[in-house]
C-alpha positions in Angstrom: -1.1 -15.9 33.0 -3.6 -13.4 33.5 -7.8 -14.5 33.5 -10.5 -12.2 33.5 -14.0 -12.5 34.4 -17.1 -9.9 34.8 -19.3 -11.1 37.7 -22.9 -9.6 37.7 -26.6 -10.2 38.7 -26.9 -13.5 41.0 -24.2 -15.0 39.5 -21.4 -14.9 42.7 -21.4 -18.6 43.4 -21.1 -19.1 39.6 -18.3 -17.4 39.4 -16.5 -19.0 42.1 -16.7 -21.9 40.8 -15.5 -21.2 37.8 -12.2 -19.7 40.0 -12.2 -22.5 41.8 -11.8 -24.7 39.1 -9.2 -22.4 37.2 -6.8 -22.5 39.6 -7.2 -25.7 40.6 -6.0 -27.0 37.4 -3.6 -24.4 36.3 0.2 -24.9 36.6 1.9 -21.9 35.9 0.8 -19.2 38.6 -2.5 -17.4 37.8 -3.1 -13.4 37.9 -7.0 -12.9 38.4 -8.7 -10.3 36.8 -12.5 -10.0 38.4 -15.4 -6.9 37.6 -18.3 -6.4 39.6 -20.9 -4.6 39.9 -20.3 -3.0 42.8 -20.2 0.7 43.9 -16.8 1.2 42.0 -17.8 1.7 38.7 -15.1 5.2 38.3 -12.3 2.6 39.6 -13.7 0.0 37.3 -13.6 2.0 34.0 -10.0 2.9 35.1 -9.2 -0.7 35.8 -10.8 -2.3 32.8 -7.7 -0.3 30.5 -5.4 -3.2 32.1 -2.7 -0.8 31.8 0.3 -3.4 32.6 -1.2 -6.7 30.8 -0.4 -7.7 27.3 -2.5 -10.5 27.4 -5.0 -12.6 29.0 -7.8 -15.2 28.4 -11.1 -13.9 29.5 -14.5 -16.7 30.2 -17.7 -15.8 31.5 -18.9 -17.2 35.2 -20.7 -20.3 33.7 -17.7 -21.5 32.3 -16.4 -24.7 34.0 -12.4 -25.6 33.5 -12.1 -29.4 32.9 -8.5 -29.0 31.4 -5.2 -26.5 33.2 -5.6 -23.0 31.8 -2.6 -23.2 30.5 -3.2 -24.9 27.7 -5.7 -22.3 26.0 -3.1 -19.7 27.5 -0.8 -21.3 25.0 -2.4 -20.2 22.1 -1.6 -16.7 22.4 1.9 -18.0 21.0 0.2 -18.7 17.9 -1.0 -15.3 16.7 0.3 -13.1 14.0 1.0 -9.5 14.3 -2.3 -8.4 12.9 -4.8 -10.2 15.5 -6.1 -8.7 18.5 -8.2 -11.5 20.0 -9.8 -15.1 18.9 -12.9 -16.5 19.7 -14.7 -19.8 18.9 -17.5 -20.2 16.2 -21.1 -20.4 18.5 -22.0 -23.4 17.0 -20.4 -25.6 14.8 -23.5 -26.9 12.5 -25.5 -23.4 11.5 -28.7 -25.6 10.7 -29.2 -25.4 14.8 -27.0 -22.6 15.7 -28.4 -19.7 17.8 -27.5 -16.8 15.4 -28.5 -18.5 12.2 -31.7 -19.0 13.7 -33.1 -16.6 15.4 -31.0 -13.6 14.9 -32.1 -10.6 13.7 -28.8 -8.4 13.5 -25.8 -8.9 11.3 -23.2 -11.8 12.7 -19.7 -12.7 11.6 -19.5 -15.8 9.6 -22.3 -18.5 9.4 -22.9 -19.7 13.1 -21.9 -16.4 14.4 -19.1 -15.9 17.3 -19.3 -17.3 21.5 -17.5 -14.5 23.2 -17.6 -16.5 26.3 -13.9 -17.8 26.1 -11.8 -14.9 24.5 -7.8 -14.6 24.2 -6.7 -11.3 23.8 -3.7 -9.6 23.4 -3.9 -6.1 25.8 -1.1 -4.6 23.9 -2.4 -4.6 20.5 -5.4 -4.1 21.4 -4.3 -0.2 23.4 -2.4 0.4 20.3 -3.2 3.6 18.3 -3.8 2.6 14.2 -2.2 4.4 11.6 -3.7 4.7 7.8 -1.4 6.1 5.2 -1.3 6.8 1.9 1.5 7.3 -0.2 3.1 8.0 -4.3 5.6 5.6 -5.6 8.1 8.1 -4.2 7.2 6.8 -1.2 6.2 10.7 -0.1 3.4 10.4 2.5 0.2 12.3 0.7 -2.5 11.6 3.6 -2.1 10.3 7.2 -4.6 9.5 9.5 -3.1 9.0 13.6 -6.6 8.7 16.2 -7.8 5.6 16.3 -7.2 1.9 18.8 -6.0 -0.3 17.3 -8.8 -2.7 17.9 -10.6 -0.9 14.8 -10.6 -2.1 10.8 -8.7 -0.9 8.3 -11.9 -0.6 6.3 -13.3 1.3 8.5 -10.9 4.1 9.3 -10.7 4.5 6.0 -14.3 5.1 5.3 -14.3 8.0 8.4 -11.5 9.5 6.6 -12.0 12.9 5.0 -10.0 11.2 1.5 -12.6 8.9 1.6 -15.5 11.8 1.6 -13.2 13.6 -1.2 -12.8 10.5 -3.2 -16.6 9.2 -3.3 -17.3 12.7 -4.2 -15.3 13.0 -7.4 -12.9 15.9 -5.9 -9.8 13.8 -6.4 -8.6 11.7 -9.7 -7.0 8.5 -10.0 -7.8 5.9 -7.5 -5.3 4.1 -4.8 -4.5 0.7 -4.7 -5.5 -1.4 -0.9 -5.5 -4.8 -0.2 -8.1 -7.5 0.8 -9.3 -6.3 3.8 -11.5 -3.2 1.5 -14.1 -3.2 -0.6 -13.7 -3.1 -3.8 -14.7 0.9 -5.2 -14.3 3.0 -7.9 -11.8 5.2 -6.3 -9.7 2.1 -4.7 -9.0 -0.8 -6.5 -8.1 -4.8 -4.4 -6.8 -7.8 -5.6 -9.0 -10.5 -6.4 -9.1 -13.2 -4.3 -9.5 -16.0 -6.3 -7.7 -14.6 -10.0 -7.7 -16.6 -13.1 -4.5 -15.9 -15.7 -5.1 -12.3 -16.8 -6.1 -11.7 -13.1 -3.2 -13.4 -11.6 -1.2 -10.8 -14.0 -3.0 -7.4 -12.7 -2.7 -8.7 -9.0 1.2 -9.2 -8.9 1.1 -5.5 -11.0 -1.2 -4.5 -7.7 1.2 -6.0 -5.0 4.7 -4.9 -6.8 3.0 -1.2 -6.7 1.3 -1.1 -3.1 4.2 -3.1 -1.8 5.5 1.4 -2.1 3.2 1.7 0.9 4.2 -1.3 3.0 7.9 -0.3 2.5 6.9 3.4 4.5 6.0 1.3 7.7 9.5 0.2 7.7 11.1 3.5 6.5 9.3 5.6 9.3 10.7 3.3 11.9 14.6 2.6 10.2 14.8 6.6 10.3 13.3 7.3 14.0 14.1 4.7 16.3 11.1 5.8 18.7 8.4 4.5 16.7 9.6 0.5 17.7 8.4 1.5 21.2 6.9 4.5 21.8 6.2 5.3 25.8 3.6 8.1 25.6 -0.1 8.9 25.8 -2.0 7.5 22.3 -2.5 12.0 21.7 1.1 11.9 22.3 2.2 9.5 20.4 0.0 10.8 17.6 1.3 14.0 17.3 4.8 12.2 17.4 4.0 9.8 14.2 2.5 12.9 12.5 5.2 14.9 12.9 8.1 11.7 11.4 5.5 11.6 8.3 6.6 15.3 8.0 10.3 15.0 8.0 10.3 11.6 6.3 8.9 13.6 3.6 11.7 16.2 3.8 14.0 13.8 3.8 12.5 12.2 0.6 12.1 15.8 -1.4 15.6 16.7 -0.3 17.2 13.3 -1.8 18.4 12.0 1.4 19.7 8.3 1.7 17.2 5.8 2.5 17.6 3.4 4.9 17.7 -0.7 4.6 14.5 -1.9 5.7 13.7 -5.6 5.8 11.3 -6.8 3.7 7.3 -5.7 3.7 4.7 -8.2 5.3 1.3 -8.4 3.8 -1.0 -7.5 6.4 -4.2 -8.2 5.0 -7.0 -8.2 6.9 -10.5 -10.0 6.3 -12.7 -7.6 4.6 -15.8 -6.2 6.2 -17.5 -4.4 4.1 -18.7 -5.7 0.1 -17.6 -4.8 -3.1 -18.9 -2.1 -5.5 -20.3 -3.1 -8.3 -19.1 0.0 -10.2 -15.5 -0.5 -8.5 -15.5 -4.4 -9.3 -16.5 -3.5 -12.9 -13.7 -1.3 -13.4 -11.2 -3.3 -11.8 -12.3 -5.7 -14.5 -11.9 -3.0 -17.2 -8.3 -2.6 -16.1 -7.7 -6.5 -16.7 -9.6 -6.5 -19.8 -7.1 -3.4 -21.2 -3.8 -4.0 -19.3 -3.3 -7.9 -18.6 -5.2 -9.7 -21.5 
């Protein structure tokens, strides 16, 4: 198990007792991960990449241990692919919580988040994030390969330069993304709570993008080095690009596909609203298509 803390200002003996406590009541054996602010801040920055852990639970230095660590260290086991860390709700009535009163910058949810107790999984979180975009060919038309993977779908797709085309009318059509987007003009999502016709145009929806789940899984059936790739991130960039190349070949050249188990739906919270123009159109699709 592996514990991190940052130590800073006057709060040493805080922090020790926090330690103290944690491995007091831990049982398994307990890897300590502790940042200063101390005249090593090069060998800090260098540190704080945690190049070796996949995971650990990180508390600040007021946080006293009344239970073994090993029980929040548990929880790990319990996330899905997609998640990168969990955290607690601040508070959990929003009628006294700190955010919902006196905050004056956007928060998640209604009480806001405590990020003084985090698990988070090191791995995922290094990762380099891939956004693709593809026909129902399954022919790879746009790639983006540069960003962690700590970062929302959402919003790797609004730095994109297809984005910037799309908004401004260069391209026709519109692509099809799940939950985790807002709703636009350009790119149409399911709706999350559908009634009959709706329930209609969102299987149409997942039958069609299920073309761009299935390249995820073709990519990596066809080159066995994307399940584990042991390179920089600019390395293994330039790697992914260049297997979205020849998958493509391989695709306008007829080639055998490969059997690929069956496409998860990743969908991620959604971060940014919907268009009114893009939610009005998606109901002009129902009203044509699926009434």
């Amino acid at each position: 198990m592996h514990l991190a803390v940052v130590a800073c200002g006057q709060r040493l003996q805080e922090t020790l007792t926090m330690l103290k406590s944690a491995v007091m009541l831990s049982i398994k054996p307990l890897c300590l991960h502790i940042f200063s602010e101390d005249q090593l801040h090069a060998s800090f920055i260098e540190a704080l990449i945690l190049k070796e852990v996949d995971s650990l639970v990180y508390v600040d230095s007021d946080i006293l241990f009344l239970q073994p660590v090993d029980a929040l260290w548990s929880l790990l086991a319990h996330s899905n692919a997609t998640q990168l860390a969990a955290m607690a709700p601040e508070h959990e009535d929003p009628r006294i919580a700190w955010y919902s009163r006196f905050a004056h910058h956007p928060y998640y949810g209604r009480t806001g988040i405590n990020s003084g107790v985090m698990l988070m999984n090191m791995t995922r979180i290094r990762a380099t994030y891939f956004k693709m975009v593809c026909n129902a060919d399954c022919v790879i038309s746009n790639v983006v390969a540069k960003w962690p993977g700590s970062v929302h779908d959402s919003r790797i797709f609004r730095a994109s330069e297809i984005y910037q085309c799309l908004s401004q009318g260069e391209f026709s059509g519109v692509l099809l993304g799940d939950r985790g987007y807002g709703c636009q003009p350009f790119l149409l999502t399911p709706f999350t709570d559908p009634q009959e016709a709706q329930q209609a145009y969102n299987h149409a929806h997942a039958r069609t993008r299920a073309r761009v789940e299935m390249i995820f899984g073709l990519l990596k059936a066809r080159f066995h080095c994307l399940h584990k790739l042991r390179v920089s991130p600019v390395r293994a960039c330039d790697i992914t690009v260049a297997c979205a190349v020849l998958h493509n070949v391989a695709c306008l050249r007829k080639e055998r596909a490969p059997r690929v188990p069956p496409a998860m739906d990743w969908d991620n919270p959604a971060i940014f609203p919907d268009d009114d123009s893009g939610r009005l159109l998606r109901d002009q699709y129902v009203l044509n298509y699926f009434s």
